[in-house]
Backbone as CSV, one residue per row, in Angstrom:
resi,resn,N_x,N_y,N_z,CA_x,CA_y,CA_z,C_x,C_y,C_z
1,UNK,17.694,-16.383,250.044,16.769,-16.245,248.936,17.547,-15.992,247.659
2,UNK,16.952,-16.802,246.652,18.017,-16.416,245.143,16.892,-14.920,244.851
3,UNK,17.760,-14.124,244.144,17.287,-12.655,243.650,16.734,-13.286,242.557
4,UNK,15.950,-12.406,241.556,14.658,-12.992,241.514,15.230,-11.689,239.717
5,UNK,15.534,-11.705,238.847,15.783,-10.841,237.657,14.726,-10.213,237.062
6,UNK,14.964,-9.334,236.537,13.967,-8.375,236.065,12.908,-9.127,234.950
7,UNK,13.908,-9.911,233.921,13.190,-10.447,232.953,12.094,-11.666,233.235
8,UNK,12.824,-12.668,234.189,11.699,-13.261,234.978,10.877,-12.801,235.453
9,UNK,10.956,-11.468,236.009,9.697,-11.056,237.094,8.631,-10.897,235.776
10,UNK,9.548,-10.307,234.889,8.829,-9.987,233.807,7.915,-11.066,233.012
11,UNK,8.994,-12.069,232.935,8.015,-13.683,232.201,6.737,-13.769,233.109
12,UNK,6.817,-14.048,234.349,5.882,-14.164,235.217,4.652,-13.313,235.385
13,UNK,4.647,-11.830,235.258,4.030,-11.037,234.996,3.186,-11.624,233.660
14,UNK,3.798,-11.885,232.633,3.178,-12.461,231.398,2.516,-13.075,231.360
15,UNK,2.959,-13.939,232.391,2.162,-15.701,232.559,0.829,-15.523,233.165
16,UNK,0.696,-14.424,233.858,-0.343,-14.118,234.846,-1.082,-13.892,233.789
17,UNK,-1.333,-12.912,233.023,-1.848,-12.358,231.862,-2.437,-12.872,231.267
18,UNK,-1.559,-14.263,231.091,-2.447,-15.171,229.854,-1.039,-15.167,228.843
19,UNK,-1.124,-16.301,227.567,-0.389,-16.106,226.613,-0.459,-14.880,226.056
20,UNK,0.925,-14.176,225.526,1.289,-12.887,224.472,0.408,-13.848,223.140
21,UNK,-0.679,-13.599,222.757,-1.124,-13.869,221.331,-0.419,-12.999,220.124
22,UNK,-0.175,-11.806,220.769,-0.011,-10.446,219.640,1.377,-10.502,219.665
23,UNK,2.481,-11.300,220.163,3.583,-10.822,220.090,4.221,-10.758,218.827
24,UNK,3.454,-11.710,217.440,4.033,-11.273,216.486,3.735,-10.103,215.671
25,UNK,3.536,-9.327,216.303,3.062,-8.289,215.917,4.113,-7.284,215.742
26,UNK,5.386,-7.489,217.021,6.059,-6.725,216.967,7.243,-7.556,216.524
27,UNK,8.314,-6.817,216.700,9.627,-6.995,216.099,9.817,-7.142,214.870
28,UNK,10.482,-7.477,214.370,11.093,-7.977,212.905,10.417,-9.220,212.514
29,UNK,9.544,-10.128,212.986,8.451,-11.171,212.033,7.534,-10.441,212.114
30,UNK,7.039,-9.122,213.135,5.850,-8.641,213.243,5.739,-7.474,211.571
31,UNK,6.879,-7.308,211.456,6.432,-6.596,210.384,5.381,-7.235,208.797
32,UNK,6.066,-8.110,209.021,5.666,-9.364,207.696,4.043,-9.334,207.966
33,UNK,3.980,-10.029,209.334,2.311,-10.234,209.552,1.491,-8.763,209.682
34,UNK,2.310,-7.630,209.906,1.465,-6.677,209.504,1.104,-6.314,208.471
35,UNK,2.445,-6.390,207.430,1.424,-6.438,206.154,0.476,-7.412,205.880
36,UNK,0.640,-8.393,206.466,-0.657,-9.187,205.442,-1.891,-9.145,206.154
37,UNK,-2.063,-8.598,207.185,-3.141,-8.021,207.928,-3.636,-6.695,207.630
38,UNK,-2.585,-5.814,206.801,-2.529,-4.743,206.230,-3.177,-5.301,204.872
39,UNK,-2.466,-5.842,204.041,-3.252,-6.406,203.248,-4.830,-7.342,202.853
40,UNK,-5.077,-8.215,204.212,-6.151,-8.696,203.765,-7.137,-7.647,204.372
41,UNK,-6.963,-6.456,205.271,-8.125,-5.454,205.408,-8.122,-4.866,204.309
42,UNK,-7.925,-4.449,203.572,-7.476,-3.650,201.846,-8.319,-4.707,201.372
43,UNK,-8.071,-5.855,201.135,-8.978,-6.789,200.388,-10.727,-6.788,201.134
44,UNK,-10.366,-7.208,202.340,-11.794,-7.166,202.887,-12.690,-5.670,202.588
45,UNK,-11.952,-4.469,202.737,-12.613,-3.502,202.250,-13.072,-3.288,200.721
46,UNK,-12.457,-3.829,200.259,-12.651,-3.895,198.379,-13.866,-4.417,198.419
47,UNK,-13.874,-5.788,199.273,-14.678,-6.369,198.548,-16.378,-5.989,199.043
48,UNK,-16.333,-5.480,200.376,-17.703,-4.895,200.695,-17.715,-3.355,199.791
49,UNK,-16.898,-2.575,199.429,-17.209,-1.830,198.343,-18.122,-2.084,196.975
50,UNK,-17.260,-3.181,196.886,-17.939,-3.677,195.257,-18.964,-4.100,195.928
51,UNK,-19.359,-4.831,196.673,-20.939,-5.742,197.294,-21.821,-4.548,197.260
52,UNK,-21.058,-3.386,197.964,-22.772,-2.338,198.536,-22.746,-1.769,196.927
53,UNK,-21.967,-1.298,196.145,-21.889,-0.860,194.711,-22.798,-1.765,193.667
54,UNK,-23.017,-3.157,193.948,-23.701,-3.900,193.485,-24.607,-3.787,193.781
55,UNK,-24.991,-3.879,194.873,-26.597,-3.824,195.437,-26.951,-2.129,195.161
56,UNK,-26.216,-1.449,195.048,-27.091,-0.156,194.626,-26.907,-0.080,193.167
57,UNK,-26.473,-0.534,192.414,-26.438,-0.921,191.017,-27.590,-1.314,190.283
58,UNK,-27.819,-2.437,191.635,-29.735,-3.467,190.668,-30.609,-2.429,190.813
59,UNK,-31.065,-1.241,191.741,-31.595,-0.102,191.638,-31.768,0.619,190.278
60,UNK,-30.688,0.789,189.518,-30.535,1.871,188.060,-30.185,0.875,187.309
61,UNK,-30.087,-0.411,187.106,-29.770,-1.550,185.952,-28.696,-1.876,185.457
62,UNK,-28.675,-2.782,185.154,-27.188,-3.761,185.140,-25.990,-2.811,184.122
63,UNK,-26.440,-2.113,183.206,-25.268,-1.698,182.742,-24.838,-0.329,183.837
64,UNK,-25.248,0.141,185.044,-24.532,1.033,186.194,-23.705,0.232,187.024
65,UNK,-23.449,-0.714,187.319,-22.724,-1.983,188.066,-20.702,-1.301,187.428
66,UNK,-20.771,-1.140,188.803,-19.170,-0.424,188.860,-18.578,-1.497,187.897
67,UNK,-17.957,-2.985,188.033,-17.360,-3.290,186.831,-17.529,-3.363,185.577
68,UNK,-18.851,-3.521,185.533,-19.578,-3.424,183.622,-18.677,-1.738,183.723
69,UNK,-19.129,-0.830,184.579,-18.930,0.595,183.740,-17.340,0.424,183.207
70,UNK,-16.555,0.388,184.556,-15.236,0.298,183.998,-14.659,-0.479,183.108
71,UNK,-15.658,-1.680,182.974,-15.180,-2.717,181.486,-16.034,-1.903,180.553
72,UNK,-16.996,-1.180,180.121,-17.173,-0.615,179.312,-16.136,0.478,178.496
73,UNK,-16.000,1.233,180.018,-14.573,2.564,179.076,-13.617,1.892,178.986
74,UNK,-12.991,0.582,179.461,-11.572,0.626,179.187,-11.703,0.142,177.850
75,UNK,-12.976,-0.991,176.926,-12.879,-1.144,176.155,-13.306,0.372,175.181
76,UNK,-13.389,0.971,175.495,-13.916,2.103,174.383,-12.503,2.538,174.076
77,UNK,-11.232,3.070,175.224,-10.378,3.551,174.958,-9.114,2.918,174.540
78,UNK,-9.469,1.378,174.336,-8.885,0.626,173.716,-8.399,0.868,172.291
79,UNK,-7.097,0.645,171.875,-6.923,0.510,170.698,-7.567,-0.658,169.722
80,UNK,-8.124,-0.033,168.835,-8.665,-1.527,167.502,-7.651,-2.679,167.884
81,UNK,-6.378,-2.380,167.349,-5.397,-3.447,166.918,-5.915,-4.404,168.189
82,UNK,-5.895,-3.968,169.217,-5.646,-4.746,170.440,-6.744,-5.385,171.664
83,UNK,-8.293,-4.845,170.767,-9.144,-5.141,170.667,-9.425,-6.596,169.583
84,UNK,-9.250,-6.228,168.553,-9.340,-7.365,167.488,-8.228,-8.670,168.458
85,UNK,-6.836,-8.070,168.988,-6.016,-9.534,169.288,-6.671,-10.420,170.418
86,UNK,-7.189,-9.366,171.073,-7.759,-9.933,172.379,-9.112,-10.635,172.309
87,UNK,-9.944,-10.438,170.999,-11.211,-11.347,170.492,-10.723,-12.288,169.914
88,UNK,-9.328,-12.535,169.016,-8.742,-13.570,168.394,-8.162,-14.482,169.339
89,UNK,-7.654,-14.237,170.409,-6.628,-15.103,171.751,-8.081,-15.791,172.281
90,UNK,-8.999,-14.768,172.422,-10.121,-15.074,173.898,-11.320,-15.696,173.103
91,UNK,-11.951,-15.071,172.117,-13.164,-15.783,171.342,-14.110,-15.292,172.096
92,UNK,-14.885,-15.752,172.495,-16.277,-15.020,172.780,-16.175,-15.317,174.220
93,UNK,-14.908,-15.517,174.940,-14.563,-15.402,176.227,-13.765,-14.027,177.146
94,UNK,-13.248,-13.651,175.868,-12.888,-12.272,176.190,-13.818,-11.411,177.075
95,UNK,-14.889,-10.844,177.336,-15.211,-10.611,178.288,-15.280,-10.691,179.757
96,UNK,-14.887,-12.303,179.886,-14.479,-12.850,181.107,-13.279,-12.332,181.370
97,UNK,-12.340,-12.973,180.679,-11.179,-12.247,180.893,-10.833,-11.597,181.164
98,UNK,-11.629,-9.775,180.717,-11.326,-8.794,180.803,-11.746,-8.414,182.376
99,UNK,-13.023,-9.268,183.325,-13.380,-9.143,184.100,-12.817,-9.579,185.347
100,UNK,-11.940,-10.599,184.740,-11.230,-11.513,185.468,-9.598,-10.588,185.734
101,UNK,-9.305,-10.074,184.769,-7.806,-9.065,184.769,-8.245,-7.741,185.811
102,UNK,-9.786,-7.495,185.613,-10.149,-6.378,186.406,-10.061,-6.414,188.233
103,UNK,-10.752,-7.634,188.073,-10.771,-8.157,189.403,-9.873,-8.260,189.866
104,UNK,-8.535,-8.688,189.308,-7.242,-9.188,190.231,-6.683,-7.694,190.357
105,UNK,-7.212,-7.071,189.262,-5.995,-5.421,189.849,-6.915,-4.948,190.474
106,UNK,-7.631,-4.953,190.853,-8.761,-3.943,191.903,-8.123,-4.696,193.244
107,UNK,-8.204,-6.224,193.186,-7.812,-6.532,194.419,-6.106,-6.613,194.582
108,UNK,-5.348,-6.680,193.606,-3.699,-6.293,193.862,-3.608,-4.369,194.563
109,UNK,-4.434,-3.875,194.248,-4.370,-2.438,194.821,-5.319,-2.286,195.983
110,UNK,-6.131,-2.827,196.111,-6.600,-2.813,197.624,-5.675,-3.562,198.166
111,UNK,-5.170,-4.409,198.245,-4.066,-4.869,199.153,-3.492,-3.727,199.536
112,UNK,-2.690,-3.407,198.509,-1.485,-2.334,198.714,-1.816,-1.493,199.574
113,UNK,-3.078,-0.953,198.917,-3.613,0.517,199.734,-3.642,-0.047,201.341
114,UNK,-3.995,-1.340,201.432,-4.008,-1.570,202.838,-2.734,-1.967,203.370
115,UNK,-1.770,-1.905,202.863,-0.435,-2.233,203.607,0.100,-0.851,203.942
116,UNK,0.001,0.208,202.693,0.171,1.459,203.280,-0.795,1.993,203.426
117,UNK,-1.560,2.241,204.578,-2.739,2.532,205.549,-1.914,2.286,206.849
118,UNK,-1.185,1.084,206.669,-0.682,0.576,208.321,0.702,1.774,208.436
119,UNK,1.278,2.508,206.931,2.220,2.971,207.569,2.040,4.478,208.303
């Protein structure tokens, strides 16, 4: 009889199992895909935040809506100068903009927060 090695017994054991789906999970590529599994739960949580925040928003009226509020103060604590540049660059689009810059850092930091969550 040929002896029969640990690591084979081991493959075989595997095989029984079914495919390793999760194996990139570990080692040194597993780290990579944990962050971005780390990351898109951070995103997926953002974004049912803002959803239930919305829907309890239409309750008390559109100016309580978590991004109007926070686009409201950041423009209050805005400087003039940089208020006036940002109506001169944007035109009567500036608002978007400002909603649009909001959005990507709400969701650049829910990422994060969800990559360190995994640590």
């Amino acid at each position: 009889m040929i002896p029969v090695n640990e690591q084979a017994a081991g493959q075989r054991q595997l095989n029984r199992r079914g495919p390793d789906r999760f194996r990139w999970l570990r080692g040194q590529r597993g780290q990579r895909g944990r962050r971005w599994l780390g990351a898109l739960a951070g995103l997926v949580s953002a974004a049912v935040l803002f959803a239930v925040a919305e829907v309890a928003a239409a309750f008390f009226g559109p100016g309580s809506s978590p991004l109007v509020s926070v686009g409201a103060a950041f423009v209050d604590f805005t400087p003039p100068w940089l208020k006036d540049f940002a109506i001169s660059v944007f035109g009567t689009a500036d608002k978007l903009v400002l909603f649009i810059a909001m959005a990507l850092v709400a969701a650049g930091l829910a990422a994060v927060a969800g990559v360190l969550a995994l640590r």
